[in-house]
N, C-alpha and C positions, 0 to 999 in steps of 0.2 A: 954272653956276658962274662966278663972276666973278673979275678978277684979285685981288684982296684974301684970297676966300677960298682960292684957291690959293697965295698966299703965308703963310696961315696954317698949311696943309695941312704946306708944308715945313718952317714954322717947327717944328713938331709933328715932322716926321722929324728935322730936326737932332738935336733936342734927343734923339730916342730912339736916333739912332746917338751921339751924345755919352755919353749914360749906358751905353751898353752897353760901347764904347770904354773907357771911363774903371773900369768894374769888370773888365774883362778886364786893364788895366795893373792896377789894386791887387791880384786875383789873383795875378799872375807874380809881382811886386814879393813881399808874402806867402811865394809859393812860395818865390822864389830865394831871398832873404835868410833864410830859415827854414832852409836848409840850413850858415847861417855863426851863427844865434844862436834855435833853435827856442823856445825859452822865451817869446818877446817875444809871438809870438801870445798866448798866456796873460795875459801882462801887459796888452797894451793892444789893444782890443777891436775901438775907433774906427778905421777906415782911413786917415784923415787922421791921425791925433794918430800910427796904426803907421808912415804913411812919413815922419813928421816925428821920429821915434824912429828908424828906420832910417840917416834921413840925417845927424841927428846921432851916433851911435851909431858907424857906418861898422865899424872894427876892434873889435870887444870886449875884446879885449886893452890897448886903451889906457883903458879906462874905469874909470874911478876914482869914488869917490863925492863928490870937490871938482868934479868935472868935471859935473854934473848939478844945472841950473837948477832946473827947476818938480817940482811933484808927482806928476806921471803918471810919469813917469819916475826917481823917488825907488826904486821897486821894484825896478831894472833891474840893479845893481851884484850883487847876489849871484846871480841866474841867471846873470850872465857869467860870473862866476868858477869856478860849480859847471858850467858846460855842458861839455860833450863830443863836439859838435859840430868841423867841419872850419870852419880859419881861413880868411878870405881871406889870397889871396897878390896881391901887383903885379902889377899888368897890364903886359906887357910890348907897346909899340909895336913897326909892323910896320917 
């Protein structure tokens, strides 16, 4: 084995600790924020398009249907309002 192919060898690990990494954060992510607005899994399927919905979403209490740019997220306003789900509260510094 030469050095080249052992850089290729890693290159190969990176990327499979990177993907595993990266679906164990949109799991939690999923998990946690499903406990403040469960519906959204139903609504958006994509992992990407659900944490880019989460982030702008944040309080569902504030979400209004002027406040919602694109389409995927056009669905979002009436599962917020009918959910029954626990709110987030502020984080309070230590």
């Amino acid at each position: 084995m030469n050095r080249v192919d052992n850089m290729v060898i890693q290159a190969i690990a990176l990327l499979d600790t990177l993907d595993k990494d990266i679906n164990t954060f949109v799991m939690r992510v999923r998990e946690w924020y499903s406990w403040h607005f469960p519906e959204l899994v139903k609504i958006c399927a994509d992992n990407y398009q659900y944490a880019r919905l989460a982030l702008f979403v944040k309080e569902k209490t504030s979400l209004t249907q002027d406040s919602l740019p694109g389409a995927p997220a056009a669905a979002a306003p009436d599962p917020a309002f009918l959910s029954f789900k626990h709110f987030l509260s502020p984080c309070k510094s230590l």
